[in-house]
C-alpha positions, 0 to 999 in steps of 0.5 A: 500500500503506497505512502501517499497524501493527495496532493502527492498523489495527484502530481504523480498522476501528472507525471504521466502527462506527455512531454509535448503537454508539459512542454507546453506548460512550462512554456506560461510565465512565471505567475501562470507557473506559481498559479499551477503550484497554487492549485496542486497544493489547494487539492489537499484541502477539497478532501478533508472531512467526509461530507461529498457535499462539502467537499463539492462546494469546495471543488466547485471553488476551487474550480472557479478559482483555477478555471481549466481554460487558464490551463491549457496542456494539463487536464488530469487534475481536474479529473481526479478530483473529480473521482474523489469526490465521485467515490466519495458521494458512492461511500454515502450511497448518493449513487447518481451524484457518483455517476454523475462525476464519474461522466464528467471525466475528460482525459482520455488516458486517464477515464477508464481509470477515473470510471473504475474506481467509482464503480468499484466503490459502488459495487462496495455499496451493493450497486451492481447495477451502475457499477456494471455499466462503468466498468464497461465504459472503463473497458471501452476507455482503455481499450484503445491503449493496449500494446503500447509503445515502450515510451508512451507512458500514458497508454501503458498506465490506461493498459495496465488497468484494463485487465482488471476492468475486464476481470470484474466485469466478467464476474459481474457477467458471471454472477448475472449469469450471462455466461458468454459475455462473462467468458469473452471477458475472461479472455480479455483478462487473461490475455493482458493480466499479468497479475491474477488471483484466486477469485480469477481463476475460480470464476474463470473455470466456473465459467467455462465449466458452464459452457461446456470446456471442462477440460480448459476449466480443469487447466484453470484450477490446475494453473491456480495450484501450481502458481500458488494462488489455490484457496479453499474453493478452487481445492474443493473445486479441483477435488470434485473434478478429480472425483467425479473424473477418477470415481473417488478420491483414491490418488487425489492426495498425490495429484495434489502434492505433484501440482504443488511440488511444480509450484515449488520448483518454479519459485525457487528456480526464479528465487535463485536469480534473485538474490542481492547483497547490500548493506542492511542499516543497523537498528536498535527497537523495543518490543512489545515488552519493552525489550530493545531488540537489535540488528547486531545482536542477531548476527548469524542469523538469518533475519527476515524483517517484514515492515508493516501498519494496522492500517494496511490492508495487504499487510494484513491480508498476507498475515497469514501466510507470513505466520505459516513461514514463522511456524516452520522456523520457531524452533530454529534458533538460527532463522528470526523474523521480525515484524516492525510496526511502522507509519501508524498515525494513530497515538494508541498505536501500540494498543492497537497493535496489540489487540489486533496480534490477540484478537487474531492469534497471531504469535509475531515478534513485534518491533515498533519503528521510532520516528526521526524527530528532525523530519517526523517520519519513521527511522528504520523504514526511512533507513530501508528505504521503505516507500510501500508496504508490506515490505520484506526484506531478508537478511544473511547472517553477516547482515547483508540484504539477500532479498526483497520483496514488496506487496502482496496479491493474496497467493498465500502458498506461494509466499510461504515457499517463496520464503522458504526458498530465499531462507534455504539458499542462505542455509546453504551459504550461498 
């Protein structure tokens, strides 16, 4: 989850903007340039509270304060402002205001986006209905863009979400039951996802299940195993095929255990390219005892430090197969994972941290970051270089980074080989 407020938010947005189009911003004189400034810093100030209302009329000032017409070139601020607010008014169940700002969007680049994550907040709220017809015109948006030129960074940031666009609109088919509009879209996603997940693959070989491809459906389950992204329902999926295909259960297990093992060997064959060496910054934190634990002390070791916040979503999605990795090293005192609590804005945050470890039954080494009193931003995370999370970072035995590795996309098999990996090569001294 990205470290961000909105005002820095947007301007990485206009960082996607051409060349030509910043040409011709740079070209205004120096009170147009102070005024551009103005109306970045003035965005922050839009979103503050929680009434959509409010923060429309300020929009609205804002507008009228910096008309777009006195800014030609760069329009996308505009633009994501206006998705904000959109979502913000679809959190308050104000459906048509949402889809309203959702059809004020202008930048071409820039709509399918704008259009998706208003349609996403709806389907939050339970509109499926106007979230269904977004998506669509999202897809409709970006679709123009795919296979973009390696240079042009606007249609590769309007490709890269059409993949997504297409997933959720295919389950929005699937669960309409409009079987083929939903497998034509699977196929769109499939061709330009990169990234997938369990509820791709599931309602990929649900899908085609009904339309009569058992065998491409099977595929689907299979592939979901092997890149470890299999959940309880793709298993229990995978395991009804293999019944009702072999007539019992009789040599399930070891057709299970041979798909694993080929995700397994496809992890640590990639995990062996991977490795690094840089200096790990030493550090010196409390834990949740008060106890000061450090970096130094623990040389020889192996080390896996994991920077994390209660407020992260992945952070927390991943938990659980960060808790299976520890489990398999809790009696080897030369493996140490440690969890460093970092960028809470809450003052409580210790409390916090410790209802949700009791509340959850996770068993973590809890470390929590300090904050650098010159700059008011965390020491250790800053000293790693941390600009999202989760980030994880595994560390040699002379206190070297071997390996890093940030996100997650909830493939909680492949995370705990894929550790296991990185841990085992350094066993080995390599």
């Amino acid at each position: 989850m990205k470290l961000k407020n909105i005002g820095i938010l947007m301007f990485a947005v206009m960082l996607l903007v051409s060349t030509k189009q910043q040409a011709t911003a740079q070209t205004q004189n120096a009170a147009t340039d102070s005024l551009i400034k103005q109306r970045s810093a003035a965005v922050d100030a839009i979103f503050k509270g929680d009434d959509p209302f409010e923060k429309e009329k300020r929009f609205k000032a804002w507008i009228a304060k910096y008309p777009p017409e006195n800014f030609p070139g760069i329009r996308i601020p505009y633009d994501y402002v206006r998705s904000g607010i959109g979502r913000g008014f679809a959190k308050v169940k104000q459906f048509d205001k949402a889809v309203e700002y959702a059809n004020q969007m202008e930048t071409p680049f820039w709509r399918g986006e704008g259009m998706a994550g208003i349609a996403y907040e709806l389907l939050k709220q339970g509109d499926t209905a106007r979230a269904g017809i977004l998506i669509r015109q999202a897809l409709d948006s970006s679709s123009p863009f795919l296979n973009p030129a390696p240079n042009d960074n606007q249609a590769q940031f309007a490709a890269t979400g059409y993949p997504g666009y297409a997933t959720t609109y295919a389950e929005l088919m699937y669960k309409a039951g409009k079987y083929d509009e939903s497998l034509k879209y699977m196929k769109e996603a499939d061709k330009y996802s990169k990234m997938k997940n369990a509820a791709f693959y599931l309602t990929y070989a649900n899908v085609l299940k009904l339309r009569g491809k058992k065998e491409e459906s099977r595929l689907q389950l299979e592939t979901a195993v092997k890149e470890g992204l299999a959940d309880v329902k793709i298993l229990e999926a995978l395991k009804a095929v293999y019944v009702g295909t072999n007539k019992g259960e009789k040599g399930y297990q070891a057709y299970l255990d041979g798909l694993k093992k080929a995700m397994v060997e496809k992890i640590r064959a990639r995990v062996a390219k991977e490795i690094i060496s840089e200096p790990a910054a030493a550090f010196s934190l409390k834990d949740l005892d008060g106890k000061v634990v450090s970096l130094a002390d623990l040389k020889g070791k192996i080390v896996v430090l994991d920077f994390w916040a209660t407020w992260c979503g992945p952070c927390i999605r991943s938990f659980p197969a960060m808790q299976r990795a520890a489990n398999l090293y809790e009696k080897n005192p030369n493996v140490k994972f440690l969890f460093i609590d970092t960028y809470e804005t809450a003052a409580n945050h210790e409390t916090l941290v410790r209802s949700f470890l009791e509340k959850n039954k996770y068993r973590f080494s809890v470390l929590f970051d300090t904050k650098d009193s010159a700059t008011d931003k965390p020491k250790v995370a800053g000293a790693y270089n941390v600009s999202s999370i989760p980030a994880k970072f595994v560390i040699d035995g002379s206190g070297k980074i071997r390996f890093k590795l940030t996100g997650f996309i909830g493939a909680e098999d492949a995370a705990v080989a894929e550790l296991v990996a990185m841990i085992d090569i350094l066993a080995q001294g390599r």
